[in-house]
N, C-alpha and C positions, 0 to 999 in steps of 0.2 A: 573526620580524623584521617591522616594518611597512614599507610603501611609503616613511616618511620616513628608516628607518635605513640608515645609508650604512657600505659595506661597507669596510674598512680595509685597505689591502695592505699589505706585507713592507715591513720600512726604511722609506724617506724619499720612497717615492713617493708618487704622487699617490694623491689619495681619491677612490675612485666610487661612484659611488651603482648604486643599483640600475637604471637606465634608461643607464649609461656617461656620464651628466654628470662631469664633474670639478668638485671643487671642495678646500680647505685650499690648498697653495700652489702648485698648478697652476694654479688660476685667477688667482693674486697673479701671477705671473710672466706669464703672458697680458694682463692687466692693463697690468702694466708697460712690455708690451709694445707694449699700444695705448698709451700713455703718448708713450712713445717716439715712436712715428708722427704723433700728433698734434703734440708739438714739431717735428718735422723739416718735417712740412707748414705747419701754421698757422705757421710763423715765415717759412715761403717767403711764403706769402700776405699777411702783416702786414707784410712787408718788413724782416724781422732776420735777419741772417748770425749761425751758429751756431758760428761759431769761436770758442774763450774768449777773445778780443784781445777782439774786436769786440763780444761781448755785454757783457763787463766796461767798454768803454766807453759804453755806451749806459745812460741812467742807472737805478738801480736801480726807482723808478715809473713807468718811461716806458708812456703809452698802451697801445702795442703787448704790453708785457711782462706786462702788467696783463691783459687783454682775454683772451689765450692765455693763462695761468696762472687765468681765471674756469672757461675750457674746459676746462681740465686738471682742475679741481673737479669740473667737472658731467658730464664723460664716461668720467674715471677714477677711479681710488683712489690717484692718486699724492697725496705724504702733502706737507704743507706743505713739509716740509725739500727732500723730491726736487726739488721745481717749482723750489724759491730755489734749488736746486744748479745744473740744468739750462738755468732763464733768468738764473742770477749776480742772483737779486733781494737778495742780502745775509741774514737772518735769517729760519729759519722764521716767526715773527713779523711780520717784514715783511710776507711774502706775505699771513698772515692780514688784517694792516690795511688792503693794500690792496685787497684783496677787496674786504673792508665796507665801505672807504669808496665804492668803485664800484659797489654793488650800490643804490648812494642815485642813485645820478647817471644819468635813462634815454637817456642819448645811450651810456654805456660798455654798458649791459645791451642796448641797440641793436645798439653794434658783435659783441657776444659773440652774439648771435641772427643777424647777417651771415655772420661767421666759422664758426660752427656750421654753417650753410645751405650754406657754400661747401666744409666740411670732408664735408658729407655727399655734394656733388658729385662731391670727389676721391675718395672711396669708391663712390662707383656707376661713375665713370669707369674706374677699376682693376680694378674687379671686372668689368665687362664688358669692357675688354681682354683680359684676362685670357681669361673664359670668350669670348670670341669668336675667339680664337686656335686652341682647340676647338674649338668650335660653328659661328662666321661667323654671326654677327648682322647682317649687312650693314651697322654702323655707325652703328646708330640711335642718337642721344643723346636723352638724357633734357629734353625742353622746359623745365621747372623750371630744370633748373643752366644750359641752355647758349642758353637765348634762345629757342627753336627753336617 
């Protein structure tokens, strides 16, 4: 077997490879999972309440929903249907159109390069919480996200 042959386990689980990568639907689900976190975040940030009342009122091309759903392209593999499911944008389809139409306009690829910057903050933020609850990092923030 070569370096790129990945070794198959029993049933339905995950596939590894020879170095303990995973990947077939253990990385899907992982995925999915950053998915998830990115909506729950960027929509704090963008200013959308995630309760189905509230996103179903807000309208289905709204800036905010558009902008987080470019992110949700560019950092996941959630599939056009998920994203219209989870920000209420109405039809796979939709999402797709209103990508493109946004991907023309560099005020919306501005705000998606913002949100991005910011999502990457709450990700260093966390993770150094986290490991400094371990470790004690004395609190250093990261000068890029936090002004510093």
């Amino acid at each position: 077997m070569g370096a790129g042959v990945f070794l198959r386990g029993r049933g339905t689980g995950p596939v590894v490879g020879r170095r303990g990568s995973l990947s077939g639907p253990a990385v899907r689900d992982s995925s999915l999972h950053e998915a998830e976190r990115l909506v729950t975040e960027g929509a704090k940030l963008v200013g959308l309440a995630l309760d189905e009342v509230a996103l179903a009122g807000v309208a289905k091309g709204d800036r905010r929903k558009v902008v987080l759903a470019m992110v949700l392209r560019r950092r996941s593999i959630a599939s056009n249907g998920w994203i219209s499911e989870h920000l209420a944008m109405g039809a796979a389809g939709s999402v797709s159109r209103l990508v493109a139409a946004a991907l023309r306009d560099r005020g919306m690829i501005s705000e998606v390069e913002k949100l991005e910057e910011m999502l990457k903050c709450e990700d260093w933020y966390h993770f150094h919480t986290v490991r400094s609850r371990r470790a004690s990092l004395k609190g250093s923030l990261s000068p890029d996200c936090f002004g510093g």
